[in-house]
Structure formats: C-alpha cells, structure tokens
C-alpha positions as CSV (number, residue, x, y, z in Angstrom):
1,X,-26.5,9.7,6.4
2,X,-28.0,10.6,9.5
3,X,-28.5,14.3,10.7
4,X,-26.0,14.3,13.5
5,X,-23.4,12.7,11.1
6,X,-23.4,14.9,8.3
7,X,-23.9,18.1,10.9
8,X,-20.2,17.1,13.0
9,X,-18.9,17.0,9.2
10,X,-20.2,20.4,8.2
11,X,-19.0,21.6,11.3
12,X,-15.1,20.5,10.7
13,X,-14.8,22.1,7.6
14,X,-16.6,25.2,8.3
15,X,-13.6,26.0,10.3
16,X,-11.2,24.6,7.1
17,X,-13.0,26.2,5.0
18,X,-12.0,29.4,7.0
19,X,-8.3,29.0,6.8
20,X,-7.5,28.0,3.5
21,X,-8.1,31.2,1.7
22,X,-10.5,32.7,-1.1
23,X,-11.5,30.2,-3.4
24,X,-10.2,31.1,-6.8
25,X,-12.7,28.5,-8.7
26,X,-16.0,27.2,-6.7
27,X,-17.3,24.8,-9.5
28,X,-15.7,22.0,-10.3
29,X,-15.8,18.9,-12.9
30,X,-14.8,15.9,-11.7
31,X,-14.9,12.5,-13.4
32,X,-15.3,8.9,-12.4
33,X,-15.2,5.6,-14.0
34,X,-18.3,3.2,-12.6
35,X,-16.5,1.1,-10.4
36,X,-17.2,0.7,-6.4
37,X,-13.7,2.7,-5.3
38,X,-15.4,5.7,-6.9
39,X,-17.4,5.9,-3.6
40,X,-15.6,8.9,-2.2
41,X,-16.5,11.3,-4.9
42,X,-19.9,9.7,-4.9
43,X,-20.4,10.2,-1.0
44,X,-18.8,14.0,-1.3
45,X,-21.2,15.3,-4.2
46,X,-24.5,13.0,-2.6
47,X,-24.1,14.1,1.1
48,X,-22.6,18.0,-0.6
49,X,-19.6,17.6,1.3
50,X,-18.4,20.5,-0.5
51,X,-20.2,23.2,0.2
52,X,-19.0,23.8,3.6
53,X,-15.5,24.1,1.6
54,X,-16.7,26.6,-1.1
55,X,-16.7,24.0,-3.2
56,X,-20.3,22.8,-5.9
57,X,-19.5,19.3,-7.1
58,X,-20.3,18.1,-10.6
59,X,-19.6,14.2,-11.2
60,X,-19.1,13.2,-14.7
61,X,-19.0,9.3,-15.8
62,X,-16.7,8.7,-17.4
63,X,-16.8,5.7,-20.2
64,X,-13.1,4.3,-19.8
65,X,-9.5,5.6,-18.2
66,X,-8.4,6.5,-21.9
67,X,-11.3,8.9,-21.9
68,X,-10.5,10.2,-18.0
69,X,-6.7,10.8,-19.3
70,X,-8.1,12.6,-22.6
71,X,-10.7,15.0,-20.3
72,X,-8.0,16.0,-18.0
73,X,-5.4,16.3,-20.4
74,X,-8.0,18.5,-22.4
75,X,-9.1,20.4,-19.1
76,X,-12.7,19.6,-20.1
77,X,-12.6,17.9,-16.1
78,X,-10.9,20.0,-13.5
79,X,-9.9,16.4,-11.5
80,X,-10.7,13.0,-11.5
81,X,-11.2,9.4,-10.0
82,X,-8.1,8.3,-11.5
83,X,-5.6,4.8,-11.7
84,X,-2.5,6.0,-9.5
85,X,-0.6,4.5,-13.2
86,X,-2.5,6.6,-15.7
87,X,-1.2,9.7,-13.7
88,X,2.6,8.6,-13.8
89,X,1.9,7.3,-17.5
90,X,0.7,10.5,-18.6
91,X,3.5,12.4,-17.1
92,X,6.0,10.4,-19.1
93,X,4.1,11.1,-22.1
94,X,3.6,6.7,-22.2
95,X,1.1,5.9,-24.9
96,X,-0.2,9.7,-25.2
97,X,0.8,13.0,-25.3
98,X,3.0,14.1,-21.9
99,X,1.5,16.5,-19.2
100,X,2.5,17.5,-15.7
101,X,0.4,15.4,-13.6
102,X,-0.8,16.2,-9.8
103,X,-2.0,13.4,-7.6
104,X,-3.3,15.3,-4.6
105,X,-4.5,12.3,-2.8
106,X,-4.9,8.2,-2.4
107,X,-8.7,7.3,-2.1
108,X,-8.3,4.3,-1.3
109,X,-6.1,1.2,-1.2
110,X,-7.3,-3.0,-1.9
111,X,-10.2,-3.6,-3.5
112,X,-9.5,-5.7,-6.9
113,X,-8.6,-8.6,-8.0
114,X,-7.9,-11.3,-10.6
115,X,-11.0,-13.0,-12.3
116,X,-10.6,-16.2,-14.6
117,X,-12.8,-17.7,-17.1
118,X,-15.2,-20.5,-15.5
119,X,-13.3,-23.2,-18.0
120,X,-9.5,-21.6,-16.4
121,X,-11.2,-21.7,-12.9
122,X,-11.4,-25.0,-13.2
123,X,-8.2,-26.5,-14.7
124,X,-6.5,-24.1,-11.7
125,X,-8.8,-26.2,-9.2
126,X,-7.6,-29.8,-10.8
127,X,-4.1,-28.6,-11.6
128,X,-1.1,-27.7,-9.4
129,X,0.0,-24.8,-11.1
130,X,-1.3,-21.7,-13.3
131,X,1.1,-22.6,-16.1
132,X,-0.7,-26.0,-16.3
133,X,-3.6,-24.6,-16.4
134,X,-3.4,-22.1,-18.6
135,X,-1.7,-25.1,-21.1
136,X,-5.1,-26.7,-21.3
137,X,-6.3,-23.8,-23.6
138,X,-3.9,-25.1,-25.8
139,X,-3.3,-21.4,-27.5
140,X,-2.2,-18.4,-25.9
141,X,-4.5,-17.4,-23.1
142,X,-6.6,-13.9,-23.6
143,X,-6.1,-11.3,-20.4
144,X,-7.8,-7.9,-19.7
145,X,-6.7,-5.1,-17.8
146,X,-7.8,-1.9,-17.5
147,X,-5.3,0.7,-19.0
148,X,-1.1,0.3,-20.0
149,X,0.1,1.9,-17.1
150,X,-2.8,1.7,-14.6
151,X,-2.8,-0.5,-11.3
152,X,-5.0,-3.2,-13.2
153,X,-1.8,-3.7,-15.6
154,X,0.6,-3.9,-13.3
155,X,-1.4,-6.6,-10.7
156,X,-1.7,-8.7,-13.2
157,X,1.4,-8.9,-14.6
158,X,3.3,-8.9,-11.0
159,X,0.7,-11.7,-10.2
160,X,1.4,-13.5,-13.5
161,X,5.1,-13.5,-12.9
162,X,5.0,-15.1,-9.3
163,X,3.1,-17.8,-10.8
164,X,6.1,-17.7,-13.4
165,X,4.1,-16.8,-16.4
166,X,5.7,-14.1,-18.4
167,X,3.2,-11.4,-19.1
168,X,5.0,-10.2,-22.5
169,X,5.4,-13.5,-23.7
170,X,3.0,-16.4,-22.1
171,X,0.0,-14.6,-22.4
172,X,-2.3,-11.6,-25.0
173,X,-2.4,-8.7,-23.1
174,X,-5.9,-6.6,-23.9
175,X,-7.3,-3.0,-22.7
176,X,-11.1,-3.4,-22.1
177,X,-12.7,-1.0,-19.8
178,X,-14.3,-2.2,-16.6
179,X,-17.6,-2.4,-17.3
180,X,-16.9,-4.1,-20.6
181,X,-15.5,-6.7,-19.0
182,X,-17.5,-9.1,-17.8
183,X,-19.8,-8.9,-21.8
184,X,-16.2,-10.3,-22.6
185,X,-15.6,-13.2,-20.4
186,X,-19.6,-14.1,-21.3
187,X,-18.6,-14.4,-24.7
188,X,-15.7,-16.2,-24.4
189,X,-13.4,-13.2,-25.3
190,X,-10.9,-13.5,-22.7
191,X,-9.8,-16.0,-20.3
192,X,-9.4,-14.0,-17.3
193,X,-9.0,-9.5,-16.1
194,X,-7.9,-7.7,-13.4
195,X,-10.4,-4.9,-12.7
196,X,-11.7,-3.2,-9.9
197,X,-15.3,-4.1,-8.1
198,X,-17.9,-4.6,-8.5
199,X,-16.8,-6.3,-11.7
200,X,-15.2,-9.7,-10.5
201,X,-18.4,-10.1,-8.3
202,X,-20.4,-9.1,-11.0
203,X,-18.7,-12.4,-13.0
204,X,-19.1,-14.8,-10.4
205,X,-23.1,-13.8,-9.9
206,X,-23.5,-14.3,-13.8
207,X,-21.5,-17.7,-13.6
208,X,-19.1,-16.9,-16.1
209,X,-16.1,-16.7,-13.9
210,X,-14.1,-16.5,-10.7
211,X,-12.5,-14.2,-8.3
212,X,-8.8,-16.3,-8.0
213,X,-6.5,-13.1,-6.2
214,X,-7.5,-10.2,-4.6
215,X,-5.1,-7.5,-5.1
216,X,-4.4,-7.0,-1.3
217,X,-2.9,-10.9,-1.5
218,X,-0.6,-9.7,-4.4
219,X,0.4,-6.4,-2.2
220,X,-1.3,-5.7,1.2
221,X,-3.2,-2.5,1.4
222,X,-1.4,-1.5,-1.8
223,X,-2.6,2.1,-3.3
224,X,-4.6,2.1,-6.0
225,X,-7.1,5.4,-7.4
226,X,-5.9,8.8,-6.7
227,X,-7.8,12.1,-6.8
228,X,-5.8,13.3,-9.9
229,X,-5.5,16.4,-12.1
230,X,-3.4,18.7,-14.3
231,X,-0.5,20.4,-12.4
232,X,-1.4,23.6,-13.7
233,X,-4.5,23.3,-12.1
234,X,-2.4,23.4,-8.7
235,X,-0.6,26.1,-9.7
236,X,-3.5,28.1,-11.1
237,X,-5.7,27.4,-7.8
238,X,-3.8,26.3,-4.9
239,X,-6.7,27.3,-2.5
240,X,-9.2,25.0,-4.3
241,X,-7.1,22.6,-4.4
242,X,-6.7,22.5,-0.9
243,X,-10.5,22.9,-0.6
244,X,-11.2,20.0,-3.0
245,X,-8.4,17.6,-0.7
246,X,-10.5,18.6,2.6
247,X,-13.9,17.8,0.8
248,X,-12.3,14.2,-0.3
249,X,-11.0,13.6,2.9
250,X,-14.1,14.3,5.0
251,X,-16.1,11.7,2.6
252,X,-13.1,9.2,3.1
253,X,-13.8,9.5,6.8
254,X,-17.6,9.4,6.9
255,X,-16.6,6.3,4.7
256,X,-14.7,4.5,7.1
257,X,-18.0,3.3,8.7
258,X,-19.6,0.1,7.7
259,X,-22.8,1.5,7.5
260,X,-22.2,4.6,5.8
261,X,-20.7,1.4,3.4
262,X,-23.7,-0.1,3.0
263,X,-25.8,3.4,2.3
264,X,-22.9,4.4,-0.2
265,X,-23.8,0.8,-1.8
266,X,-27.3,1.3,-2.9
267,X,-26.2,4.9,-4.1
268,X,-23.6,3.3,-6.3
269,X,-26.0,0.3,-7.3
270,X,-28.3,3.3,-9.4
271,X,-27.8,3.6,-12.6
272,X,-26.5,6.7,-13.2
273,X,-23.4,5.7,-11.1
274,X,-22.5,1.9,-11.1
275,X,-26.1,0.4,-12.4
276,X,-25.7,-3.2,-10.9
277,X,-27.5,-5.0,-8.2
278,X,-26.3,-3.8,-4.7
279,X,-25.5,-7.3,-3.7
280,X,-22.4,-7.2,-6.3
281,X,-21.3,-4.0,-4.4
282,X,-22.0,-4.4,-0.9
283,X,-20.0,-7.6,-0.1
284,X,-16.9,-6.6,-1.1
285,X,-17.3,-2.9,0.5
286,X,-17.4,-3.5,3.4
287,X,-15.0,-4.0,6.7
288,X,-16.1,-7.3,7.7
289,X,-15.7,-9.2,4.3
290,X,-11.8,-9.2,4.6
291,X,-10.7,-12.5,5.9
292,X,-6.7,-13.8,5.9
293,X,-4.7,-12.6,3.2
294,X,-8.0,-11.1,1.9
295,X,-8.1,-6.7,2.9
296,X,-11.1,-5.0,2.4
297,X,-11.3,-1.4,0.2
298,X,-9.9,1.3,2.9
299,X,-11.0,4.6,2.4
300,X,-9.6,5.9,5.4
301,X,-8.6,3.4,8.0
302,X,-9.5,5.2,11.1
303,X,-7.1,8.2,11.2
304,X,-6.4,8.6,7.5
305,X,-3.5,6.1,6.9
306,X,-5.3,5.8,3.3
307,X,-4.9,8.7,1.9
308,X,-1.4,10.3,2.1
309,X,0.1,10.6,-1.2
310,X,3.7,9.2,-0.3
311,X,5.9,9.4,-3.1
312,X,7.6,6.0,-2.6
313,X,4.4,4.3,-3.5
314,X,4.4,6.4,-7.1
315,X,7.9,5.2,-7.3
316,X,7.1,1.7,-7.1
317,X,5.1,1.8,-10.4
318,X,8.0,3.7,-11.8
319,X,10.4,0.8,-11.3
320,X,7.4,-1.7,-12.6
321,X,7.5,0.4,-15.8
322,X,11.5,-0.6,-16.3
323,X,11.1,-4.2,-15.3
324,X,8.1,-4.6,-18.0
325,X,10.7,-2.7,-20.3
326,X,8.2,0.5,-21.0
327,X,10.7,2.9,-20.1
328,X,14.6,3.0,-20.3
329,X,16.3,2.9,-16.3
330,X,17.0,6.2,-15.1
331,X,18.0,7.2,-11.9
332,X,15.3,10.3,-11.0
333,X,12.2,8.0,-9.9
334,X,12.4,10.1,-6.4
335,X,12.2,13.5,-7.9
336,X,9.3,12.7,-10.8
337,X,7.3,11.3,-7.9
338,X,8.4,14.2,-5.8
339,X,6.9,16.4,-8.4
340,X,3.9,14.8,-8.8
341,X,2.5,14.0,-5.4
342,X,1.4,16.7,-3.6
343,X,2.4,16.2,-0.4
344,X,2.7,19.6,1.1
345,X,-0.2,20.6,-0.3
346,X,-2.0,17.3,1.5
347,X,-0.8,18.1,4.7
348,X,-2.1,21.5,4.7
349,X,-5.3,20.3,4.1
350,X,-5.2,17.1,6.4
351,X,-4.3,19.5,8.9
352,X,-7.4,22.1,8.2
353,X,-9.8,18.9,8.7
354,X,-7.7,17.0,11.6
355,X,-6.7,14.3,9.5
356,X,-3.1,12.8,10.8
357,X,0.0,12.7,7.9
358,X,1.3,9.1,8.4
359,X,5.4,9.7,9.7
360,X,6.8,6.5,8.3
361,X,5.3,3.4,6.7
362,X,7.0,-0.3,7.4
363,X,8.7,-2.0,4.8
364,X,5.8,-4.0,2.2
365,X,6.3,-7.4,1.1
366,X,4.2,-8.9,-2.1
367,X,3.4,-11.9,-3.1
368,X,6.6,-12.8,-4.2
369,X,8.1,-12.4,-0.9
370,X,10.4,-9.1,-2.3
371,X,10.1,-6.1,-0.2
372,X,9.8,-2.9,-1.2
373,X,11.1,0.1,0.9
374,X,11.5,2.9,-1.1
375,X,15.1,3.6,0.0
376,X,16.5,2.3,-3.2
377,X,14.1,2.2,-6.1
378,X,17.3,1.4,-8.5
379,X,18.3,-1.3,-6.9
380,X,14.8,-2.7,-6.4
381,X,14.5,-2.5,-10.3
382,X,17.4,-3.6,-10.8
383,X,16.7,-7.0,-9.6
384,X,14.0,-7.5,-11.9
385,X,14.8,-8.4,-15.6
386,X,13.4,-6.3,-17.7
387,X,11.9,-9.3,-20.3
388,X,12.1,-11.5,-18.0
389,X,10.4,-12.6,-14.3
C-alpha cells in the first residue's frame, strides 16, 4: 500500500471513528479459514485499518468452518470470516447447538467453483452430459463440500440438479475442509468439490483436476462469506460493531483495486495465512480474469454494491434448506433473515465511511434459468421438490 493510499483511508475513518461512539471493547478476535476471500480481514489487520476506528485486530486461522462455528458459538472469537450458510445453520440449531446469529456484512460475492477429478474431467470432455459422465465411474461418484449448510453445499447441489443429478441420491455427499481438499482428489478420495480459491487452482497446477463451473455461472455475483458473529455480541457492543463494519468496509474498498489485488496476493501466499504459491492466488483475484459468464471475487465493486447485507439473499438459502428437505416449510423466512442481517446497523456504518446502501437489486437468474426475487420466498420453494430436482 502506498503512503498516500493508506493516509486518504485513515483520514475517512478518523471522522467515523468520531461519530460512532465510545468503543465499549477495542480488542477483538477474529477468525478466518485459509482461503483467498479472506483478503478483507487480511488487508484490515496488515494495513491496521483498525486503528483509526478504535479498533486492534487479532486474526486467528482457523482449521475448518465446523471449528469457526464452535469458536463463535463458544465466544472464544468475537467475529469471523464466515460461510453466509453456517450463520443461518447455526441459527436454526442445523447439525449443532442453536444460537442467534449476526451477519453484519457480505465480504464478497463470486469466487468459487466446481473442481472434478482429472479421470471425470475427461469423460465430461468426450461425453454429452454430466450424468454420462459420472456413469463411467461405474459406482457412486465421491463429492466434497465445505460445511452442511454453507455456500459450498448449496453450489454444488444447485449445480448438480441443473445437470439433473440428484444430490441426495446420485451422488456421496462429503464435508472436507478447504485446504484438505485437494490431498483428497490426489489420492483419489473424491471425484470432484466445491470450495473456494485458491483451492480449485491449486488442483489444476498439481494436475489432479479441473475447474468445470465457477460459482458466478451457477448464480451471477451471488453472496458468499459474511463478517459473522454472535447476536449478543451486537447487543452487548453496538458501537464496536459499528467500528468493526467501518474497518471491513474501508479494506473492501482499498480492495477494489487490482493492484492492491495483487499486493493482498503475496500477503495471502505466506504461510501463516494461505501458504501456497502466489500464482494459485493471483489469477483468480483479480478484475481482469473474469471473462463471459466467468465474474471475478468483488470485494466492493466500486461504490460498495458488495457488501450490503440484504436479507432476501439470506432468504434464498433458507428456501435451499426446504428444497434439500433439511428443514420442514414454514412461512417466517423474511423475519429470521430480518433478525439476522444487520442492516440498520450497516447503514449506520456505511454512512460514517461514505459507503452507498444499494436501494433495490434486479431480479437474479441461475443457472437453471429460475429467478429469484425475494418477493415470494414460499412460492419460490415451493416450486422445488423437496427430494427431488
């Protein structure tokens, strides 16, 4: 980061810092799995984006989501680096004990995708369709993802099911942590994973697989981690809160530069962060690597389109959860997502740090060609069988 750059920050949230109140905690624990979308938390402790907030930044690594979920359920971290599905999976108590979750901001949106073992990559390429591919195996294929409720879980099985594979039925679903994964296509564990970067790249540079979906072609700038943490923690400490949003939105804007990219890549590439060569990180970082259906990672998206915590998009994994039969319908999605996204509490800080709130977003449509609006998340589940496709 250059002088100027980090000064103009600094200068921003000096004022912030001023208007958001006395600080009731100034140290705080945050976690993060190793994985490239982790860059904002990495950028705001490196560069001490903080400290103009009030606010001394301690990063934890964390070795899986189960163990991010545990730490925050524990309050052993204060927030976290988090799967926008482990919060809502948490809050319904799904595979774990229930806690009122906070997601107090997106960090980013794209950036992951669908890997396949080199053997599946290449039945796809001399087949016309996954379910002929995958038949070649001749025994139900082996896929990873990253948590039950996370993003990972719910790519892959969307993505599976427009290819009409059923992912309760066709296929072994697995939970391996992301930087497991790749040790477990190398030894013929699994036949392909949905992760996060760098870990598909990481597969295709050791030969042992390759990248067949991103997850922006499943659903365009989709969201994917959240800045996460226990509601009480709002409750308890609304001004750090607050502090801790302006600190993550100031490194999601000194992000949205494709340099500051590719200086966020060889701090990711060390060890103690990511530990892989910065040309598995890089690449797929950056802006210019998007092409067709293909988005880049978006941190911020030049005014902070990114990162506004809109409930409908918590909603949408709500009504994935009934289709894939984890929960029972119910008719309160709007109000648990209500509850959980902090959305007043966002545009206080947005405001402090002259980030603009987004007023409406257009209707999305995935890779299945349904579209998904928020107005009726019911309806929208509805139309999906819950065993079926």
């Amino acid at each position: 980061m250059t002088e100027s750059t980090h000064t103009v920050g600094l200068d921003a949230s000096h004022t912030a810092h001023a208007s958001s109140g006395r600080l009731e905690k100034t140290h705080l624990r945050l976690g993060f799995v190793a994985l490239s979308d982790a860059a904002p938390l990495v950028a705001a402790k490196l560069y001490e984006f903080g400290h103009a907030h009030g606010l001394t930044l301690e990063l934890v690594r964390q070795p899986s989501w189960a163990a991010v979920r545990d730490k925050l359920i524990s309050g052993d971290l204060d927030a976290a680096h988090a799967l926008y599905g482990l919060v809502y999976g948490v809050q319904l108590g799904l595979g774990g004990p229930q806690t009122d979750m906070a997601v107090l901001m997106v960090l980013n949106r794209n950036g992951q995708a669908i890997t396949l073992s080199r053997r599946l990559t290449e039945a796809l390429a001399s087949h016309r369709t996954l379910p002929e591919a995958l038949a070649t195996l001749g025994r139900k294929p082996v896929f990873a993802q990253t948590f039950p409720t996370g993003t990972h879980a719910m790519w892959l099985y969307y993505w599976l099911a427009a290819q009409h594979v059923h992912p309760l039925r066709d296929i072994e679903s697995v939970v391996i942590p992301p930087p497991q994964m790749v040790d477990a296509l190398a030894q013929d564990r699994l036949d392909g994973l949905c992760v996060g970067e760098p870990w598909n790249a990481v597969a295709e540079a050791r030969g042992v697989g390759g990248t067949i979906t991103y997850s922006s072609e499943i659903w365009p700038d989709h969201p994917e981690k959240v800045l996460a943490c226990r509601r009480d923690f709002v409750s308890r400490f609304p001004n750090t809160s607050r502090a801790l949003v302006q600190t993550m939105l100031e490194a999601c804007r000194w992000l949205d530069d494709d340099r500051h990219c590719s200086e966020i890549a060889r701090r990711l590439a060390q060890p103690e962060f990511i530990g892989v060569p910065v040309e598995a990180i890089a690449p797929r970082l950056q802006r210019e690597t998007g092409t067709g259906t293909r988005l880049p990672v978006r941190f911020f998206a030049g005014s902070g389109n990114v990162n506004y915590p809109r409930p409908d998009d918590g909603v949408w994994f709500l009504t994935q959860y009934q289709r894939w039969g984890m929960i029972d319908a119910r008719d309160d999605y709007a109000q648990i997502a209500a509850q959980i996204n902090q959305t007043q509490l966002y545009r206080e800080a947005a405001q402090n740090v002259g980030v603009t709130v987004p007023v409406t977003q257009a209707p999305q449509v995935l890779i299945d060609g349904c579209v998904w609006d928020g107005s009726n998340p019911v309806q929208y589940a509805n139309t999906f069988a819950i065993r079926g496709l």
